[in-house]
C-alpha positions in Angstrom: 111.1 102.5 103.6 110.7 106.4 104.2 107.4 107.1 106.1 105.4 109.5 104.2 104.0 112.5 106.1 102.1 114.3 103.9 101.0 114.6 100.1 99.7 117.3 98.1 99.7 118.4 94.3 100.7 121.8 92.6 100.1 122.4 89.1 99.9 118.7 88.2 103.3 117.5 90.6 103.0 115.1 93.3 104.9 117.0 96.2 105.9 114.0 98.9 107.4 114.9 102.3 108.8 112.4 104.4 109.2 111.8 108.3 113.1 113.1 108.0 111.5 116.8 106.3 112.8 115.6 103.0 110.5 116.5 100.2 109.9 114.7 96.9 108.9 116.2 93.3 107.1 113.6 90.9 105.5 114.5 87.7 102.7 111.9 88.5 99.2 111.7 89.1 97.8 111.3 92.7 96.1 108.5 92.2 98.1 106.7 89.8 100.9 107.4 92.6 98.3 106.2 95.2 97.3 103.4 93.1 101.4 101.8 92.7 102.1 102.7 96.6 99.0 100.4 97.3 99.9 97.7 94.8 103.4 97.6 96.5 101.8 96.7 100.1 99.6 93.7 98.1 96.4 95.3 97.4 95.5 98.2 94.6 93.7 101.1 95.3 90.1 100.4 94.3 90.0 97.6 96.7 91.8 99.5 99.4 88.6 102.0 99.3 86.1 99.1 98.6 87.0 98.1 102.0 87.1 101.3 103.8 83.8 101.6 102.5 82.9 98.4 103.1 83.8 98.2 106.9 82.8 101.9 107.5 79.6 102.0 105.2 81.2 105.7 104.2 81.2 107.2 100.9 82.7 110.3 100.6 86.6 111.2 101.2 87.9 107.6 101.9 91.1 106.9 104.1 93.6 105.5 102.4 95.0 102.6 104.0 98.6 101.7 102.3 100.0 99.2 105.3 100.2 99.8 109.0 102.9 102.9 108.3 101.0 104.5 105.9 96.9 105.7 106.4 96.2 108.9 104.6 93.1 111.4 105.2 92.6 113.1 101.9 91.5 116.9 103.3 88.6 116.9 100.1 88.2 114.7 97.3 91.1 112.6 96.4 90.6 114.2 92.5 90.5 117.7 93.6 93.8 119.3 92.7 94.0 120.9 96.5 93.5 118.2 97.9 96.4 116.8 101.0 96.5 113.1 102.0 97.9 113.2 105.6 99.3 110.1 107.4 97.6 110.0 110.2 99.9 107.1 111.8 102.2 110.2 112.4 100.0 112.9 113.3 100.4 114.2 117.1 97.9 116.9 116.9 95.5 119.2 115.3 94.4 122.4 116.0 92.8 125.1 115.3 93.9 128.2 114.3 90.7 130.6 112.4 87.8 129.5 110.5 89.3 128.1 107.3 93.4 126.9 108.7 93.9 124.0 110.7 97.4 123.1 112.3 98.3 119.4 112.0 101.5 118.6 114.0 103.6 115.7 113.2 105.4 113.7 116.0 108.6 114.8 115.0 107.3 118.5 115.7 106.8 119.5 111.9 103.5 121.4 111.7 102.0 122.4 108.5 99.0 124.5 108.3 96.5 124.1 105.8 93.5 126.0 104.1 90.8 123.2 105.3 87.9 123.7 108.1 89.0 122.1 111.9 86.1 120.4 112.1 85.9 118.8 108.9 89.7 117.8 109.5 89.0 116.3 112.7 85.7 114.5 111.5 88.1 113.2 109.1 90.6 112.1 111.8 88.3 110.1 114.0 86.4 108.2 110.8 90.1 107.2 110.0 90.3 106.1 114.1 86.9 104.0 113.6 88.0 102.4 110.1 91.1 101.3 111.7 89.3 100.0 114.8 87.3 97.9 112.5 90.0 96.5 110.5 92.2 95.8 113.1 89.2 94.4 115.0 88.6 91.9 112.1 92.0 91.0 111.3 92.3 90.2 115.2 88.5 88.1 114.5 90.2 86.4 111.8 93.2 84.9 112.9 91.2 82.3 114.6 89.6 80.6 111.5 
């Protein structure tokens, strides 16, 4: 399977880059897209965020958690049409570079800037660290019963 980078929308196409810089055009929605990925790993979307939620007690902006390749941090609201799902299973860095445009730099050395607030980004990054603490803390718990 190609490991997905990053994922953003433009005029209502999914825009997909994977880990060898190739990039993908859909005509699909996000979360229809998001929803079928999900499905493919065992689980559907709803219950994927039902559990981030329920392990994290977090509302707003929920990672993503596809399978152990895949974990996206939606930069805003997974409907808004700006919004970027970043894998954070490939992320090396983030930095900052003004007010409103954060670097994030993938281990291959891609780096992408985007229009998003460092801190919020980085908030983002260590929620997705905790809610994958916890999950893999549980499945770990788990294994014994």
């Amino acid at each position: 399977m190609n490991c997905i980078f990053y994922i953003k929308t433009k005029q209502g196409l999914l825009f997909i880059y994977n880990h060898n810089g190739k990039e993908t055009v859909l005509n699909k929605k996000l979360l229809k897209y998001l929803n079928n990925l999900c499905l493919s790993f065992g689980g559907n979307y709803e219950g994927r965020i039902a559990s981030y939620r329920h392990l994290t007690s977090w509302i707003q902006k929920p990672i993503v958690y596809v399978n152990d390749d895949h974990v996206f941090l939606p930069t805003r609201a997974i409907k808004n049409e700006s919004c970027i799902l970043l894998n954070i299973m490939f992320i090396k860095s983030i930095y900052k570079i003004d007010d409103d445009v954060t670097a994030i730099i993938f281990i291959n050395g891609l780096e992408i800037h985007i229009f998003e607030n460092y801190r919020v980004i980085k908030k983002q990054y260590q929620r997705a660290k905790v809610f994958l603490d916890k999950l893999y803390w549980n499945s770990k718990y788990y294994e014994y019963f």
